[in-house]
Backbone atoms as SQL, in Angstrom:
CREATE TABLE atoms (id INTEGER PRIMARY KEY, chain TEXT, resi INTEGER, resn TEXT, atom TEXT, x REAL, y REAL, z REAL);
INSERT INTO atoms VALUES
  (1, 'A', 1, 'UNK', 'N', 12.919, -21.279, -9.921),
  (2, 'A', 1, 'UNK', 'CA', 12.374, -19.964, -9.601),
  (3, 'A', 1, 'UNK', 'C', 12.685, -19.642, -8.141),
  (4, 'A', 2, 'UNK', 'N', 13.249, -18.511, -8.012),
  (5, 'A', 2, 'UNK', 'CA', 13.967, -18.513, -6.591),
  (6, 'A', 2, 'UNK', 'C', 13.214, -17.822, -6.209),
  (7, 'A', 3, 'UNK', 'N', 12.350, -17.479, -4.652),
  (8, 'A', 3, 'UNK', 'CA', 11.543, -17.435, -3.987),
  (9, 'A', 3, 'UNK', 'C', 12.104, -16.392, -3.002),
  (10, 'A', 4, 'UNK', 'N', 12.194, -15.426, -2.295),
  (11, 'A', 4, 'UNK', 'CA', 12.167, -14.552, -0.598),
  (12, 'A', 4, 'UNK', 'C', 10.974, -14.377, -0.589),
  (13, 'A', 5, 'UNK', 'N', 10.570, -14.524, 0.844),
  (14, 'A', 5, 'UNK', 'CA', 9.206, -14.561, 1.251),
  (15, 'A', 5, 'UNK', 'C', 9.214, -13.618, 2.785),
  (16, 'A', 6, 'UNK', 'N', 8.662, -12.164, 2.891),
  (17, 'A', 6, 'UNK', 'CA', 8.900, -11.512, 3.886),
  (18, 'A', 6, 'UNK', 'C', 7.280, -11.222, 4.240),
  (19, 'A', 7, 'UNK', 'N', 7.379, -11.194, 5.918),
  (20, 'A', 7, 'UNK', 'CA', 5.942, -11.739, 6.115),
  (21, 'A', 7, 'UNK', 'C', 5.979, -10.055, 6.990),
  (22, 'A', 8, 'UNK', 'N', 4.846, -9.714, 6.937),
  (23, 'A', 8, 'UNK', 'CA', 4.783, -8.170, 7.460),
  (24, 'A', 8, 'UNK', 'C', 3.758, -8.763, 8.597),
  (25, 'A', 9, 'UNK', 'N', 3.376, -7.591, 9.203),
  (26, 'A', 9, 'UNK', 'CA', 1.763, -7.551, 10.255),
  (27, 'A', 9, 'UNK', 'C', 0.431, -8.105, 9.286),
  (28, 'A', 10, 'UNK', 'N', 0.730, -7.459, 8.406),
  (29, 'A', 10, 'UNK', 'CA', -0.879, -7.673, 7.862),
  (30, 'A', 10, 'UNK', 'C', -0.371, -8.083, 6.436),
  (31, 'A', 11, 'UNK', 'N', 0.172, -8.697, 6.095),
  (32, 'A', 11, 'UNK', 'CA', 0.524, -9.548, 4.546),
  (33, 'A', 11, 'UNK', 'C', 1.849, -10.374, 4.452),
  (34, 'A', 12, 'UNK', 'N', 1.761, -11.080, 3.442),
  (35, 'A', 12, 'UNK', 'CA', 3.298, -11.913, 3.074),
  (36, 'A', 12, 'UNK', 'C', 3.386, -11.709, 1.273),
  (37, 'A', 13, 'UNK', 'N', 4.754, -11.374, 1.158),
  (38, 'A', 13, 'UNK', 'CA', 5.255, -10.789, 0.459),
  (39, 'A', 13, 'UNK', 'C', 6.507, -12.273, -0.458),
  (40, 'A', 14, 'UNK', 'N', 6.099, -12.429, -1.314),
  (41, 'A', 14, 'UNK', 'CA', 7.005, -13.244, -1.938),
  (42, 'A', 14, 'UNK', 'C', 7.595, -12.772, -3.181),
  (43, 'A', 15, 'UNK', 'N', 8.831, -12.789, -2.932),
  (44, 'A', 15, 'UNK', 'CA', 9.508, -11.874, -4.063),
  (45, 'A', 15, 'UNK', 'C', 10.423, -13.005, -5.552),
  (46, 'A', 16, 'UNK', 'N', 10.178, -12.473, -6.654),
  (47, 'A', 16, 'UNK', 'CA', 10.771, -13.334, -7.438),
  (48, 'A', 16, 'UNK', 'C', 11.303, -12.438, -7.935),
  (49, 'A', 17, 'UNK', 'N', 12.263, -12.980, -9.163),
  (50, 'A', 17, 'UNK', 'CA', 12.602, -12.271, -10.227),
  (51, 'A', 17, 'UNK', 'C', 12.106, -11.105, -11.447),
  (52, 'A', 18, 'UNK', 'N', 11.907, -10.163, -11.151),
  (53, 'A', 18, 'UNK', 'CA', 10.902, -9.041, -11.839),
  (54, 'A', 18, 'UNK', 'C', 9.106, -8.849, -11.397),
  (55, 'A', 19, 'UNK', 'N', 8.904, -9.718, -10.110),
  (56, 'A', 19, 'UNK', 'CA', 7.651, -9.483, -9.953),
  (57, 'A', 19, 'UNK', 'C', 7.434, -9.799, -8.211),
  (58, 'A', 20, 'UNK', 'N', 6.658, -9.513, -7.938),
  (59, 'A', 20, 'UNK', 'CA', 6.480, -9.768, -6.046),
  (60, 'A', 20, 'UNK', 'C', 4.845, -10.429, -5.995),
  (61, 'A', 21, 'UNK', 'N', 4.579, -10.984, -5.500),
  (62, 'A', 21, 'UNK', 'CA', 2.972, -11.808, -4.958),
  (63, 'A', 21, 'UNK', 'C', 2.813, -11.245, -3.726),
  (64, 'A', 22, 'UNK', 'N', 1.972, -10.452, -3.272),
  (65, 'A', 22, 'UNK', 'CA', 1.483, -10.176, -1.899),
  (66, 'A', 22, 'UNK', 'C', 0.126, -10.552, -1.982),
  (67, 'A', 23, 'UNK', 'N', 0.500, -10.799, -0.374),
  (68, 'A', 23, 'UNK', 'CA', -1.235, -11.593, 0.115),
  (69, 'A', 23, 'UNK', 'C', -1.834, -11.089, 1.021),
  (70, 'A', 24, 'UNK', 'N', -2.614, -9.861, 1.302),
  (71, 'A', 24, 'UNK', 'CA', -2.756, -9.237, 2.584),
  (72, 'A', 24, 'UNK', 'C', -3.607, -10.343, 3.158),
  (73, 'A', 25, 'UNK', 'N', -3.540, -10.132, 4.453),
  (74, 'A', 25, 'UNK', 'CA', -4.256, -11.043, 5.563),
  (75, 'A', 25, 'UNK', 'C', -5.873, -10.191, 5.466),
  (76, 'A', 26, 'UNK', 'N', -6.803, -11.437, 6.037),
  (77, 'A', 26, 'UNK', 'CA', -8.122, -11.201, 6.013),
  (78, 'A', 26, 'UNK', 'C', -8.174, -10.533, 7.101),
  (79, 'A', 27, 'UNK', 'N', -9.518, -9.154, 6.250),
  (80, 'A', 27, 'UNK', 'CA', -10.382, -8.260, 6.971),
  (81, 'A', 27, 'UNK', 'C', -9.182, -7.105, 7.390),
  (82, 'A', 28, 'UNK', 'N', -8.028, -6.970, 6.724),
  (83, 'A', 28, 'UNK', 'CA', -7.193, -5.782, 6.961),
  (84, 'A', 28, 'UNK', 'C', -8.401, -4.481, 5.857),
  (85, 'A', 29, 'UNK', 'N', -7.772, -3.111, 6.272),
  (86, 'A', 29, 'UNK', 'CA', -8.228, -1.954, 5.646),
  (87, 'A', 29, 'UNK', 'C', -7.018, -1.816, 4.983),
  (88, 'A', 30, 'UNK', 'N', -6.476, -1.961, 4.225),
  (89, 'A', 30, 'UNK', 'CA', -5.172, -1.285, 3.234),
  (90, 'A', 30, 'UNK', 'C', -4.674, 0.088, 3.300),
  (91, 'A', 31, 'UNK', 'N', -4.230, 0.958, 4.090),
  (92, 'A', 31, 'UNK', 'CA', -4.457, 2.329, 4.042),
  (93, 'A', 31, 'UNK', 'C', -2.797, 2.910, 3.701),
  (94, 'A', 32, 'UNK', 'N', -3.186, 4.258, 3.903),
  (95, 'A', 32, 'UNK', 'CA', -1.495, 4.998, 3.669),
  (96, 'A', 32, 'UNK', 'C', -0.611, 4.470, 4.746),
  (97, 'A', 33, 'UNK', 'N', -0.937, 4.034, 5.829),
  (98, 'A', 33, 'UNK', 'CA', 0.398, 3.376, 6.293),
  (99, 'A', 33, 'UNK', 'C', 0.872, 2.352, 5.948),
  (100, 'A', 34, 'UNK', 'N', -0.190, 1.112, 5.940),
  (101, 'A', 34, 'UNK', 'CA', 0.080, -0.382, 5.290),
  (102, 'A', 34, 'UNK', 'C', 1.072, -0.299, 3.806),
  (103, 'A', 35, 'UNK', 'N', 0.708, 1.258, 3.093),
  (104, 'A', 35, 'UNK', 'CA', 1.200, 1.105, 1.451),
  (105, 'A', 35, 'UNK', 'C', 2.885, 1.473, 1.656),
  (106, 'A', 36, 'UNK', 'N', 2.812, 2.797, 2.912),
  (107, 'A', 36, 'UNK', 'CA', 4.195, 3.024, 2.537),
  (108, 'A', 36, 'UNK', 'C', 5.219, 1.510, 3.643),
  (109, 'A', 37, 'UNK', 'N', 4.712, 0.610, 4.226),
  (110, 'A', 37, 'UNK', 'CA', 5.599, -0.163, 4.562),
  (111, 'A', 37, 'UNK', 'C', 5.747, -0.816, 3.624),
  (112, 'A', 38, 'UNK', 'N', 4.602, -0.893, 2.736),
  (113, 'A', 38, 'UNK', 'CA', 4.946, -1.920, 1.304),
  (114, 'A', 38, 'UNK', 'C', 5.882, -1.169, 0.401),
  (115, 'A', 39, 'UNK', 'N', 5.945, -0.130, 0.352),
  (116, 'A', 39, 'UNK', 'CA', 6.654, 0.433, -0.523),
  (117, 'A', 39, 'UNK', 'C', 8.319, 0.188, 0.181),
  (118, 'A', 40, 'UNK', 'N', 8.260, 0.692, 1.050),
  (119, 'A', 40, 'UNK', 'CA', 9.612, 0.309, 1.646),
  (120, 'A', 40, 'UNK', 'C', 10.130, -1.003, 1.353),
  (121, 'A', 41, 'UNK', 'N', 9.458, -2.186, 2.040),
  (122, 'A', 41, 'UNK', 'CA', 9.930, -3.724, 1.553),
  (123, 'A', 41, 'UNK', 'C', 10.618, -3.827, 0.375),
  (124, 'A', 42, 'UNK', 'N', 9.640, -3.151, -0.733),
  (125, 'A', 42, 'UNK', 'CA', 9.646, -3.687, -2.009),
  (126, 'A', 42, 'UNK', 'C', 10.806, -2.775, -2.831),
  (127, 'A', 43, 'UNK', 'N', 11.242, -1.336, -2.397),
  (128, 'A', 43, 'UNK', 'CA', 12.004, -0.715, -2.648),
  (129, 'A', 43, 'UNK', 'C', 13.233, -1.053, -2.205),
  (130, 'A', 44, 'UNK', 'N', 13.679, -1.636, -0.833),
  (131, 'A', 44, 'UNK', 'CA', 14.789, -2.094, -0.474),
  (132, 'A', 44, 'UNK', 'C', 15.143, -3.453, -1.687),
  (133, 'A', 45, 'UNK', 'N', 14.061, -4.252, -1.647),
  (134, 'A', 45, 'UNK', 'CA', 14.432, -5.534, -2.265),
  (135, 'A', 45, 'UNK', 'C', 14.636, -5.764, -3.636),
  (136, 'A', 46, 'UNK', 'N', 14.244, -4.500, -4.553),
  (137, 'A', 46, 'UNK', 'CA', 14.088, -4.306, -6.093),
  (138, 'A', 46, 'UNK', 'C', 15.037, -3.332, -6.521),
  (139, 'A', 47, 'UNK', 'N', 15.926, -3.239, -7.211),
  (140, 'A', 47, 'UNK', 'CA', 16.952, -2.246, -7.584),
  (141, 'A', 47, 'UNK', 'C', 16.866, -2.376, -9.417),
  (142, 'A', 48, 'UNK', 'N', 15.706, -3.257, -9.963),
  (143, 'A', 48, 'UNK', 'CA', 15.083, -2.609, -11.439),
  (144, 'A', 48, 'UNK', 'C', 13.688, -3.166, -11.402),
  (145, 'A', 49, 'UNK', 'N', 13.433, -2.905, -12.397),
  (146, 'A', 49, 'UNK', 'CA', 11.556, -2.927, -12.504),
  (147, 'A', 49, 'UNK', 'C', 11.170, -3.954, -12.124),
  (148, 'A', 50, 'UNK', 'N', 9.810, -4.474, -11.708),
  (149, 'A', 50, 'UNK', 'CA', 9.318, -5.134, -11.303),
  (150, 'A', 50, 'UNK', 'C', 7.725, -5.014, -11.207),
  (151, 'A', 51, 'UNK', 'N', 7.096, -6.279, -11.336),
  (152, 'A', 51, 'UNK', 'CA', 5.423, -6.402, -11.485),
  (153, 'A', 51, 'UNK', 'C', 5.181, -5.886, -10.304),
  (154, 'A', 52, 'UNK', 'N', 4.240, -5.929, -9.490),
  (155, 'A', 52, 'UNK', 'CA', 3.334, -6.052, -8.152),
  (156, 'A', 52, 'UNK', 'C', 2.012, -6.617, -8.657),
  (157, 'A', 53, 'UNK', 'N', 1.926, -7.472, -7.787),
  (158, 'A', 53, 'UNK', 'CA', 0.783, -8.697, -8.303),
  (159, 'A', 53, 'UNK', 'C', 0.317, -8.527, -6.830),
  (160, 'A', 54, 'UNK', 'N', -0.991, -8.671, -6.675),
  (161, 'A', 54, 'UNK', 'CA', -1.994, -8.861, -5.437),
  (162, 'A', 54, 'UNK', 'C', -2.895, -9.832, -5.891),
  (163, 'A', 55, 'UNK', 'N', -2.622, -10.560, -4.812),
  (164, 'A', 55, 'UNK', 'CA', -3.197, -12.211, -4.962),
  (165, 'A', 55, 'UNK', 'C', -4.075, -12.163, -3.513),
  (166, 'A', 56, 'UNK', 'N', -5.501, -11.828, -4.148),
  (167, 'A', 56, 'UNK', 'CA', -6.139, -11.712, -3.357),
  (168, 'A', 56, 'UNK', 'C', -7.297, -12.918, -2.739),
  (169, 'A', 57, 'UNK', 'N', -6.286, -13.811, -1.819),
  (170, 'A', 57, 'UNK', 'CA', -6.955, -15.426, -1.793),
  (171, 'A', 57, 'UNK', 'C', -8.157, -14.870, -0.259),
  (172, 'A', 58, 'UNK', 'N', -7.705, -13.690, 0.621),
  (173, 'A', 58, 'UNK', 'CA', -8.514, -13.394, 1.723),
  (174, 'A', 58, 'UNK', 'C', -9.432, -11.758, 1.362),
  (175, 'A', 59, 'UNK', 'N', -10.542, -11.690, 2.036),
  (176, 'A', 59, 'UNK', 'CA', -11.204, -10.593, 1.968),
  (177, 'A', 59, 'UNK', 'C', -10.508, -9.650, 2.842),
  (178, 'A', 60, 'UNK', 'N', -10.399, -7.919, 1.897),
  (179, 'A', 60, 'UNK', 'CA', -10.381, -7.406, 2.398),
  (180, 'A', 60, 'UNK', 'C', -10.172, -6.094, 1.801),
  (181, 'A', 61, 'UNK', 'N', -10.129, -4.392, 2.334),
  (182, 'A', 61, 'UNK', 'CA', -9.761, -3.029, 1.795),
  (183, 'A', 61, 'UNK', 'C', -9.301, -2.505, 1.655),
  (184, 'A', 62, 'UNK', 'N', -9.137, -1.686, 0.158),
  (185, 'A', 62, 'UNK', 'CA', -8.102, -0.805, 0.007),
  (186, 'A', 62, 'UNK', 'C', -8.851, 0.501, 0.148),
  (187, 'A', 63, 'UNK', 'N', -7.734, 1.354, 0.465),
  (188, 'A', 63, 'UNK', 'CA', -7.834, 2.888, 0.574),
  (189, 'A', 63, 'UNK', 'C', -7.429, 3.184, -0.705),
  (190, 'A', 64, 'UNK', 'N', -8.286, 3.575, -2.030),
  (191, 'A', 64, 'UNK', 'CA', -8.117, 4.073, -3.716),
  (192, 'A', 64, 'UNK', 'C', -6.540, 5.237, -3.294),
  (193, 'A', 65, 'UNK', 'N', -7.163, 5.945, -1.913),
  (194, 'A', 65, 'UNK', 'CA', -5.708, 7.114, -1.960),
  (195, 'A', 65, 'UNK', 'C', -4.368, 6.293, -2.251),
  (196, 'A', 66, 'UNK', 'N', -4.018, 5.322, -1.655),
  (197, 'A', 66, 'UNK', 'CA', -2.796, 4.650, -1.832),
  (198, 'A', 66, 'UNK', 'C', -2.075, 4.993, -2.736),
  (199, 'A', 67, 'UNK', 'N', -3.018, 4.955, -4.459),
  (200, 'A', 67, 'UNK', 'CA', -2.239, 4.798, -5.617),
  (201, 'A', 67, 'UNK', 'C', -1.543, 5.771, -6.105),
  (202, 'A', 68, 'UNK', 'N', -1.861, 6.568, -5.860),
  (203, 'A', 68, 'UNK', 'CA', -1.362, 8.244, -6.424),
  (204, 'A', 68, 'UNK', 'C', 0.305, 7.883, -5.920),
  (205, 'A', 69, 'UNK', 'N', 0.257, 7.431, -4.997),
  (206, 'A', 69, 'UNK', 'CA', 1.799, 7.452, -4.469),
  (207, 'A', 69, 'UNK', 'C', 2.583, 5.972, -4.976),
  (208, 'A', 70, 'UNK', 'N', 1.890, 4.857, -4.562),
  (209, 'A', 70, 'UNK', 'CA', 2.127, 3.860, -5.793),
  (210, 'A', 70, 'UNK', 'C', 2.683, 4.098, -6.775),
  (211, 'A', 71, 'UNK', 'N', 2.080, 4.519, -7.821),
  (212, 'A', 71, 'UNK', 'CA', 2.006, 4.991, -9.543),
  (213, 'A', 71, 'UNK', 'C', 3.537, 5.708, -9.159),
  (214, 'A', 72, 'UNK', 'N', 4.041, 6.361, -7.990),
  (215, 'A', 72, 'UNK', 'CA', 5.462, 7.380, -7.782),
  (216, 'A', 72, 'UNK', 'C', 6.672, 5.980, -7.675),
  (217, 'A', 73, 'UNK', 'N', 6.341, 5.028, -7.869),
  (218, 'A', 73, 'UNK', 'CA', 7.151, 3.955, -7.538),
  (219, 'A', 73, 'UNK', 'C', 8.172, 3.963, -8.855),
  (220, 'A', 74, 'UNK', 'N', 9.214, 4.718, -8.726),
  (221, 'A', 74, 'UNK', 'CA', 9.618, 4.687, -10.221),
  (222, 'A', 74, 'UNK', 'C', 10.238, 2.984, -11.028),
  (223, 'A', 75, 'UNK', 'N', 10.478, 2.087, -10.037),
  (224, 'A', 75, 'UNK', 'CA', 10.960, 0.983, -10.949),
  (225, 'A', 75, 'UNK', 'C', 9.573, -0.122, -11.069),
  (226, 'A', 76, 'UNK', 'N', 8.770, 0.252, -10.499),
  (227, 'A', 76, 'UNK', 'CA', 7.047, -0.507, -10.567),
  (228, 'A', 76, 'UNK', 'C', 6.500, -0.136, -11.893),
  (229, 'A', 77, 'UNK', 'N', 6.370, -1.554, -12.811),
  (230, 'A', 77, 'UNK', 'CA', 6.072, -1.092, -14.255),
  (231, 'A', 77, 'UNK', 'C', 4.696, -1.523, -14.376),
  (232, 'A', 78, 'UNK', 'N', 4.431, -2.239, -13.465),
  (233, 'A', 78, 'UNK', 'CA', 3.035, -2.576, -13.649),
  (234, 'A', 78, 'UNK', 'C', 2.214, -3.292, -12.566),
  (235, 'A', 79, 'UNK', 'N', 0.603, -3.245, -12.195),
  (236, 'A', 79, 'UNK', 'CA', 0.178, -3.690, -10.945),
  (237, 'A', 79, 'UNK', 'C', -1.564, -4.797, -11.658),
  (238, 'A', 80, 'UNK', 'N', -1.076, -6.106, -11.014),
  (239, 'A', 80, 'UNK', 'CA', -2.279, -6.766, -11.338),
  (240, 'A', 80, 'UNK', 'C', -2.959, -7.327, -9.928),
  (241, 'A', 81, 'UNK', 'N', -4.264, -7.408, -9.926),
  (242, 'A', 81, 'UNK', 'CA', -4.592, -7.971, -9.154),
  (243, 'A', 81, 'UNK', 'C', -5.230, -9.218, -9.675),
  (244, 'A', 82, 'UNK', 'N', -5.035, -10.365, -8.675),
  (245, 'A', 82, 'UNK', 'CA', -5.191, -11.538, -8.998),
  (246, 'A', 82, 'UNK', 'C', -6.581, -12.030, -8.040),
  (247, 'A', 83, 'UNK', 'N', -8.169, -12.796, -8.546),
  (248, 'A', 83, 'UNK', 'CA', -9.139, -12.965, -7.813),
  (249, 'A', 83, 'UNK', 'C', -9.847, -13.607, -8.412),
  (250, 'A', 84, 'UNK', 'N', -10.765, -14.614, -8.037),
  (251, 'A', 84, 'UNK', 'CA', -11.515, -15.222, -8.786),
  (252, 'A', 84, 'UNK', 'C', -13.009, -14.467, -7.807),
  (253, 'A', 85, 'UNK', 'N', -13.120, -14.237, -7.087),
  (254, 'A', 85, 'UNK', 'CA', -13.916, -13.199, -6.589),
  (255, 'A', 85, 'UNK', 'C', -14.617, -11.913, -7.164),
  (256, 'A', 86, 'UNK', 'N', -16.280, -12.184, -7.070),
  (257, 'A', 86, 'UNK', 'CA', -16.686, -10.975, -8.055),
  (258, 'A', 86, 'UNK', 'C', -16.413, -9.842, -7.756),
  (259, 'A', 87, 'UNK', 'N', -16.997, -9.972, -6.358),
  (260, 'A', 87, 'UNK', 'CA', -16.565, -8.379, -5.958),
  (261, 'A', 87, 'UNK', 'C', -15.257, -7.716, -5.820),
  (262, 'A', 88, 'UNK', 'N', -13.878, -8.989, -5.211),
  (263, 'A', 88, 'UNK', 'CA', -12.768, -8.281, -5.813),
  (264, 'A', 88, 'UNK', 'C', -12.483, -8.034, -7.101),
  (265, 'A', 89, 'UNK', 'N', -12.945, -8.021, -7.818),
  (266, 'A', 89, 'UNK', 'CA', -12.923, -7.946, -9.357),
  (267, 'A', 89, 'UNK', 'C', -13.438, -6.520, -9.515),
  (268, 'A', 90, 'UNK', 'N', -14.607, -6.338, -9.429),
  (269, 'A', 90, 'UNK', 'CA', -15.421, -5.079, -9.052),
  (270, 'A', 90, 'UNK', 'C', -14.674, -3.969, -8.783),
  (271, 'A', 91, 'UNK', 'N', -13.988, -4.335, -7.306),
  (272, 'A', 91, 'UNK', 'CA', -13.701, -3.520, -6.457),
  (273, 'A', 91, 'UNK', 'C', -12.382, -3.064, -7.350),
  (274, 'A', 92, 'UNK', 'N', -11.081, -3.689, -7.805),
  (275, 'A', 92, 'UNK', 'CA', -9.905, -3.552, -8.435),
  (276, 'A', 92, 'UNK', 'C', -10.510, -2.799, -9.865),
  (277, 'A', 93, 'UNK', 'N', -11.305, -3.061, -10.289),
  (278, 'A', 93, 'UNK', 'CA', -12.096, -2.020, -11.106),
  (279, 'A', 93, 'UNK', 'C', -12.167, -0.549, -11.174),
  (280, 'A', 94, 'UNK', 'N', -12.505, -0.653, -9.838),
  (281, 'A', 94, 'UNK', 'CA', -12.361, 0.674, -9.122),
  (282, 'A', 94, 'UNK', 'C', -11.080, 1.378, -9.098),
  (283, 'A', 95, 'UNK', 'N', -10.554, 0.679, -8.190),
  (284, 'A', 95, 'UNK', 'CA', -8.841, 0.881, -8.051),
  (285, 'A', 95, 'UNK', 'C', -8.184, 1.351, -9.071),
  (286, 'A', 96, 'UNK', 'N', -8.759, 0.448, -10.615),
  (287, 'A', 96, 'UNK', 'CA', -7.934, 0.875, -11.518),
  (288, 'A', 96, 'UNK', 'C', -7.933, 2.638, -12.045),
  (289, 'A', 97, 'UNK', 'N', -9.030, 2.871, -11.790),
  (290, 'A', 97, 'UNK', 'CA', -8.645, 4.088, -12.388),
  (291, 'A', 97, 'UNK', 'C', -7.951, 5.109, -11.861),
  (292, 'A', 98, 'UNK', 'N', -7.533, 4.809, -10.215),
  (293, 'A', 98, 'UNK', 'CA', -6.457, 5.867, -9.544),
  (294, 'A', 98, 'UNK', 'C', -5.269, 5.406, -9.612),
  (295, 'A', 99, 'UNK', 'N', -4.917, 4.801, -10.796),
  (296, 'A', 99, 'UNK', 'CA', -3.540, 3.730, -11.122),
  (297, 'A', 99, 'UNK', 'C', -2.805, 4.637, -12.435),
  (298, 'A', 100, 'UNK', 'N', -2.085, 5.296, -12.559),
  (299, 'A', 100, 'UNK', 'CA', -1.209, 5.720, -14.174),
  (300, 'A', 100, 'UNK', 'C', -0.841, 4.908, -14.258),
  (301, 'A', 101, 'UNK', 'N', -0.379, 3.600, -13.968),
  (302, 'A', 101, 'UNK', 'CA', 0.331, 2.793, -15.524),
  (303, 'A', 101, 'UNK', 'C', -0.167, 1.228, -15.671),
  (304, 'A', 102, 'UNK', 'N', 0.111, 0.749, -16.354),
  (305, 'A', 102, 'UNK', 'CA', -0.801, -0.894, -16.487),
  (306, 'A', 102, 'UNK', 'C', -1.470, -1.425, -15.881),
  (307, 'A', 103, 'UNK', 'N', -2.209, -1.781, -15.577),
  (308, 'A', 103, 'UNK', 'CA', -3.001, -2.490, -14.065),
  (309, 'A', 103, 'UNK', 'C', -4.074, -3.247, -14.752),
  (310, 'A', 104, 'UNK', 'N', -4.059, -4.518, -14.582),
  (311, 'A', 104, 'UNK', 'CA', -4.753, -5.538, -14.983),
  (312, 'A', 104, 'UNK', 'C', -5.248, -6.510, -13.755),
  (313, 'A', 105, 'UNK', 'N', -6.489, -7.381, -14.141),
  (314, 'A', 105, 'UNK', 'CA', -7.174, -7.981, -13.417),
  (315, 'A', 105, 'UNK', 'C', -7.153, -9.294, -14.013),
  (316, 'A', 106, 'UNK', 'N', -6.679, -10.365, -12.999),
  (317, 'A', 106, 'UNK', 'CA', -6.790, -11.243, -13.755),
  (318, 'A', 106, 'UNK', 'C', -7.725, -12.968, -12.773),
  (319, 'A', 107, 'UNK', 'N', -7.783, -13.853, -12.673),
  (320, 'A', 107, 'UNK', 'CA', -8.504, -14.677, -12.396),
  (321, 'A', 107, 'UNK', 'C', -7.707, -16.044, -12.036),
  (322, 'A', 108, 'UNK', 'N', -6.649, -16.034, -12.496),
  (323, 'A', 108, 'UNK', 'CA', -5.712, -16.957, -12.284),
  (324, 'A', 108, 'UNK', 'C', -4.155, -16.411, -12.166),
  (325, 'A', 109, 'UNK', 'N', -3.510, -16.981, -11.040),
  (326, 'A', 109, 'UNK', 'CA', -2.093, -16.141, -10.843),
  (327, 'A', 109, 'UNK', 'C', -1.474, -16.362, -12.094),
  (328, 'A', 110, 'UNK', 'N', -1.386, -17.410, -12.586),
  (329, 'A', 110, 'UNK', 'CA', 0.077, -17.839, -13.473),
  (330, 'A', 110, 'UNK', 'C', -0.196, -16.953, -15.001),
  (331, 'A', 111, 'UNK', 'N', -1.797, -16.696, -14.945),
  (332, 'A', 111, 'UNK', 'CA', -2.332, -15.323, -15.859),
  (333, 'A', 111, 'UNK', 'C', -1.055, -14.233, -15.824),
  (334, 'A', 112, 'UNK', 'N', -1.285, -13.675, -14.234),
  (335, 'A', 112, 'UNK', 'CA', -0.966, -12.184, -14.164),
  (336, 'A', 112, 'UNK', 'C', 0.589, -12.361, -14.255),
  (337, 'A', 113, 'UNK', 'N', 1.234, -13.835, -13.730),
  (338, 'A', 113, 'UNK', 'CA', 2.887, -13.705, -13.910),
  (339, 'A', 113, 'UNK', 'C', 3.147, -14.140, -15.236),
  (340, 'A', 114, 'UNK', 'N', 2.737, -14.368, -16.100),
  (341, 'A', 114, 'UNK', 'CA', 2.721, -14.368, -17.546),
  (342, 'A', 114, 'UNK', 'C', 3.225, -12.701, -17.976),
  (343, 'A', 115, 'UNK', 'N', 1.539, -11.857, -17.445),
  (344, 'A', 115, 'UNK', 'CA', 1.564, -10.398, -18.025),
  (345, 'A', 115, 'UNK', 'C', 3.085, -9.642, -17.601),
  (346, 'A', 116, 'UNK', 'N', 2.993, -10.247, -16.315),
  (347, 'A', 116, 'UNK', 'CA', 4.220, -9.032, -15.655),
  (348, 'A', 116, 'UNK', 'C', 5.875, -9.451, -16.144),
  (349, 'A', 117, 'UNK', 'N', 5.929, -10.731, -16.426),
  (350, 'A', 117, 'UNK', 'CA', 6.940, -11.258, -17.299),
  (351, 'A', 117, 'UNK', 'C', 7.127, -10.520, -18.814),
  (352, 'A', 118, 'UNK', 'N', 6.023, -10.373, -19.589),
  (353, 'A', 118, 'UNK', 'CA', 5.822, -9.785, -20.554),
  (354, 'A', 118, 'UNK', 'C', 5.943, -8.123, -20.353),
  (355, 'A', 119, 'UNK', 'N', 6.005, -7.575, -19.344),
  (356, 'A', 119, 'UNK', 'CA', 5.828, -5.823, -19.078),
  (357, 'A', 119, 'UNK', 'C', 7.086, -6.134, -18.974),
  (358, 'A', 120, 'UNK', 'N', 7.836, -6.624, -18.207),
  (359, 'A', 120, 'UNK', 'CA', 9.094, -6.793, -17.849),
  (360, 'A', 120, 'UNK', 'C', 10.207, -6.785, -18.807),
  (361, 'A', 121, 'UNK', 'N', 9.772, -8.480, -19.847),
  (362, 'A', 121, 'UNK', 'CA', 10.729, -8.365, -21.049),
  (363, 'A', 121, 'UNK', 'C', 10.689, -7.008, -22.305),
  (364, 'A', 122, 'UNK', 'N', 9.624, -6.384, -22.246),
  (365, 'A', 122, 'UNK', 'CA', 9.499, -5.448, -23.235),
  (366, 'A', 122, 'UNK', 'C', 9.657, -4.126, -22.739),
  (367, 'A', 123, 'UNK', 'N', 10.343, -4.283, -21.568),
  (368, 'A', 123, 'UNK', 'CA', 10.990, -2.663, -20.497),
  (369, 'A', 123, 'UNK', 'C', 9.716, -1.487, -20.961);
């Protein structure tokens, strides 16, 4: 499994084959600037579909606005967040509903790279 790993200000970004793991750093706010550098990264580095998985091992916030522009990601087929955390659980709850397309919550990573493998093989 071949691995790039691009480390921003406030997250690290590990990119595989049809899916990416980001880890924002603890006690960041997630906002419209943090999303469109993510979008950039992930747009330079992806040229067909791909998961976005948030592996959320540190505390911290998203801005719900983000997604509207997210969801515009045209080769992004699907977004999970990964937490064994109640309240991130909760909170991605939330999230989900300013999400148009798949977005799942899951509790264990190798869960959500299962799902996004599966969004992936079935285009």
């Amino acid at each position: 499994m071949q691995e790039t790993v691009v480390k921003l200000k406030f997250c690290t970004l590990s990119f595989y084959d049809g899916y990416v793991v980001a880890k924002i750093n603890e006690g960041v706010h997630l906002d419209q600037e943090h999303n469109a550098a993510l979008i950039e990264v992930v747009e330079e580095y992806y040229n067909k579909p791909f998961v976005y998985i948030t592996h959320r091992v540190h505390s911290y916030s998203v801005d719900p606005n983000v997604y509207p522009r997210t969801t515009k990601v045209k080769l992004l087929k699907g977004f999970a967040v990964v937490s064994e955390k109640y309240q991130a659980k909760i909170n991605a709850q939330i999230e989900q509903m300013f999400f148009e397309k798949p977005f799942e919550i899951f509790t264990k990573l190798d869960d959500a790279i299962k799902w996004a493998n599966d969004i992936i093989t079935k285009g």
